[in-house]
N, C-alpha and C positions, 0 to 999 in steps of 0.2 A: 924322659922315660923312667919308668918308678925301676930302681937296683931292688933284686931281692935277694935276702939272705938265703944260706942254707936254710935256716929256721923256719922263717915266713915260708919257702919253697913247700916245705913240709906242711906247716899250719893250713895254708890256704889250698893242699891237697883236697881235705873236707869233701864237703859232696859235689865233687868234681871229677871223680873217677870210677870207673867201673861200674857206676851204679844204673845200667841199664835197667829200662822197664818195660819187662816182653810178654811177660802171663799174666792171663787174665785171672783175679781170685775175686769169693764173695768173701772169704773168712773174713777178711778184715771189716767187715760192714754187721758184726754183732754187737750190736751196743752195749757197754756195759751200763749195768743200773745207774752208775751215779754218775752220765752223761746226760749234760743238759742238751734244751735244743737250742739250734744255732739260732738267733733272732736277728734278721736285718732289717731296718728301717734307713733308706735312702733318703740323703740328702742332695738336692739341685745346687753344683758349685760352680757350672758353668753352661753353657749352650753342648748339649750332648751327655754331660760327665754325672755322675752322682757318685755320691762316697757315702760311703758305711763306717765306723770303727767301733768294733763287737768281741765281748766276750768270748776266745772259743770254748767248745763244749767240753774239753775237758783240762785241767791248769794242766801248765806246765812247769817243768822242774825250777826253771826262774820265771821271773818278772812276772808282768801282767798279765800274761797268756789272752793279750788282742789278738784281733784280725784288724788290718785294714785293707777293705775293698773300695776299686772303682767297678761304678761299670761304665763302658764306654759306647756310645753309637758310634760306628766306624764311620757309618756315611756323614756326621755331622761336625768332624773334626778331622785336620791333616797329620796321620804320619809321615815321619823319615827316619831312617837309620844312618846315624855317623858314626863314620871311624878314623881315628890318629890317624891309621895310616893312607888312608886317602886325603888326608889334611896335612899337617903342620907336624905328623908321627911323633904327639904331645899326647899321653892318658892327662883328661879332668876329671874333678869329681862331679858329680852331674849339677850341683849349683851352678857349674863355671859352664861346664854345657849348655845350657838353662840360658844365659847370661850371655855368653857367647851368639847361640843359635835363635834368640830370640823363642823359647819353647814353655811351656806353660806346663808340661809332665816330662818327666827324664825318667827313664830306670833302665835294668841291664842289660844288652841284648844278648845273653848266654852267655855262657861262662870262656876264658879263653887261658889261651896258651902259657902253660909255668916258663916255661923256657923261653917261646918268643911270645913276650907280654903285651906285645900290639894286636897279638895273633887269635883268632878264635878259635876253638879245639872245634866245634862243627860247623859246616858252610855256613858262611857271613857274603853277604854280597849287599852293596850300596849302590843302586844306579852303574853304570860303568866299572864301576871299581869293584873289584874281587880281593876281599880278605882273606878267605882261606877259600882254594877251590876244592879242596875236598869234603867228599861227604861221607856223613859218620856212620856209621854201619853200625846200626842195632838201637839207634835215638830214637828214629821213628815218627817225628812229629815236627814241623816246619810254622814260622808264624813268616805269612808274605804280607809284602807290604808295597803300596804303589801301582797298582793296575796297567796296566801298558795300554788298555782299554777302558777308558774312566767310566764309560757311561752305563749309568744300574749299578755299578760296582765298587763293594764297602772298599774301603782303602785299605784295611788290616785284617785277614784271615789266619788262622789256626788250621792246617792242614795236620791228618793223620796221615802219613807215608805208606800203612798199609790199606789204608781205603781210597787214596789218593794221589797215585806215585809219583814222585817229584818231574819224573821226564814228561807230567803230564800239565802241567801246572810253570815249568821252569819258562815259558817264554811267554806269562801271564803277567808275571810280577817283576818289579825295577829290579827289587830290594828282598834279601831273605834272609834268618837268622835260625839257626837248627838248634833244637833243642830236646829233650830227655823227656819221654811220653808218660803221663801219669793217668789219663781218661781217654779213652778210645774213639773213635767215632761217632758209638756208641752210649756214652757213656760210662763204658764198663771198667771198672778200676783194674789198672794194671800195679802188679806185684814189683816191688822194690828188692832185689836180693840183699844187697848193699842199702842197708834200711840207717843213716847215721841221723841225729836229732842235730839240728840246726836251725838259725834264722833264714827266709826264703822268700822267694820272689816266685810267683807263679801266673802264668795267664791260660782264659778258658772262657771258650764262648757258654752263654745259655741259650732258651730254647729259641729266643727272639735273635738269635745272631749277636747279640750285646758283647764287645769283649770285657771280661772280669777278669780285673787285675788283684793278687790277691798278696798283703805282706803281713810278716809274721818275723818280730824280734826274737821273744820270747822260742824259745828251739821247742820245736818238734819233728817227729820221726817223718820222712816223706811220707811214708804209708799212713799212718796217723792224718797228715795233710789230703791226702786224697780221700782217707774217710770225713773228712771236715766237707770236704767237696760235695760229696753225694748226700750230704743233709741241708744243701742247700733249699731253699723253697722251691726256686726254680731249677728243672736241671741241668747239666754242666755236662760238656763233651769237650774232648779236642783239649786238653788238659797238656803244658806246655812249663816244664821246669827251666827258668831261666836263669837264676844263680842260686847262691846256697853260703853262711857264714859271712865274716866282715867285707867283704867287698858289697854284700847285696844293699842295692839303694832307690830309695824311690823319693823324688821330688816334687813336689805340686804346687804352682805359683799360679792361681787364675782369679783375679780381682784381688778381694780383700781377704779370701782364702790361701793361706801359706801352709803348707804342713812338710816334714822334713823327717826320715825316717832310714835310718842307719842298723844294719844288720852288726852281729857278734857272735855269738856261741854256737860252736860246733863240736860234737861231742870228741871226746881222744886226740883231737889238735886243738884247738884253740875253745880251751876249756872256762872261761869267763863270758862275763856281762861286762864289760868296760871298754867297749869299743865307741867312741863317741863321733868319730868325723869321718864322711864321707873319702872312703877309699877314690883314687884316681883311675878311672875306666877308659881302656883303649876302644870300646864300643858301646853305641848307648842307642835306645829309640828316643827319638823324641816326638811329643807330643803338641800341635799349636790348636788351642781352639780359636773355633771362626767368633768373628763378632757380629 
């Protein structure tokens, strides 16, 4: 189990708190002039998966200011969600995940507990086992995973909690992982009050059902990232904040395709770019495609 300091407690506060997303705004969707557009051209890297890595539309204060996108067919690939603490109550980084689980995509299933670091801060459930049973008042936004009824049905959905209420849904799915709502139902961008710039992990169905997994080193504002959203070609609903800063990680091992991708800067605590290695997560989805 990863010790943390006072410090780190502090640093990895980041976009982990209080940043509920409840109103609906269009302000943020005025382009400024010297916003380019967003260009995605997909790559086939495995049976279901394509990947993107693209300029976003506007730089940011460090590095490359990429994007890297999947999109994923839910029906043509298996999720699962692990946790320590249904296991060996051991955080890995998600290579070791990867490695472990036999898993071809690894990244974070939301963000969790400073204080019990096994623990998720919103409902986490894996099959039988219950990570945290409580549910977060004012997130709003659920990714289920596992159908209890396989047949017709994608194996990974992005539920919005106000168009979709969890009591209605909770004996549909194995597996669930709550998270912080950035696109509606709808579509409609939801307002960040707690607006902090960081590295970030996001997921979000388009209009074909595809889940779009979205990562971002280089820091930007959540609100900023959900305007990145709605300039997508296709459009994006059900918009699902999964972490945010050095812990955020996303791993991809399918064939001769390797890529590895490690979060950093968050603004007012952990104020750099030099995060280089894969933080150890007490929970993670993992990903297998089918052959």
């Amino acid at each position: 189990m990863r010790k943390l300091s006072a410090a780190i407690f502090i640093l990895i506060l980041i976009c982990s708190t209080g940043a509920f997303a409840q109103d609906r705004t269009d302000t943020l969707y005025k382009r400024p002039k010297d916003t380019m557009d967003l260009v995605i051209k997909w790559k086939q890297i495995g049976k279901g998966v394509q990947f993107c890595e693209t300029d976003a539309p506007i730089k940011s204060i460090i590095g490359d200011s990429k994007l890297t996108i999947l999109k994923i067919d839910p029906k043509l690939v298996e999720f699962d969600l692990f946790t320590a603490s249904g296991m060996d109550s051991l955080s890995k980084p998600v290579n070791v995940w990867a490695d472990t689980m036999n898993l071809n995509i690894v990244f974070n299933a939301g963000m969790y507990d400073l204080g019990k670091p096994l623990t998720s801060r919103g409902l986490l459930k894996s099959g039988d086992h219950h990570n945290q049973f409580t549910y977060k008042e004012g997130w709003n936004v659920m990714l289920a995973l596992n159908p209890t009824d396989s047949l017709n049905a994608r194996d990974a959905v992005v539920y919005d909690m106000q168009c979709t209420p969890f009591d209605t849904i909770k004996d549909q799915y194995r597996s669930f992982a709550q998270g912080i709502r950035m696109l509606d139902c709808s579509g409609n961008p939801m307002n960040w009050k707690k607006n902090q710039s960081c590295s970030m992990l996001v997921c979000a169905h388009d209009d074909q059902e595809n889940l779009i997994i979205i990562f971002n080193r280089s820091p930007f504002p959540q609100n900023q990232m959900i305007a990145f959203m709605k300039q997508f070609p296709r459009p994006l609903h059900n918009a699902i904040y999964m972490e945010g800063g050095p812990e955020t990680s996303l791993y991809i091992s399918i064939g001769d395709f390797c890529l590895q991708k490690v979060g950093s800067y968050v603004s007012g605590t952990y104020v750099k770019d030099t995060n280089e290695t894969f933080w150890p997560l007490p929970n993670v989805i993992g990903i297998r495609v089918k052959k």
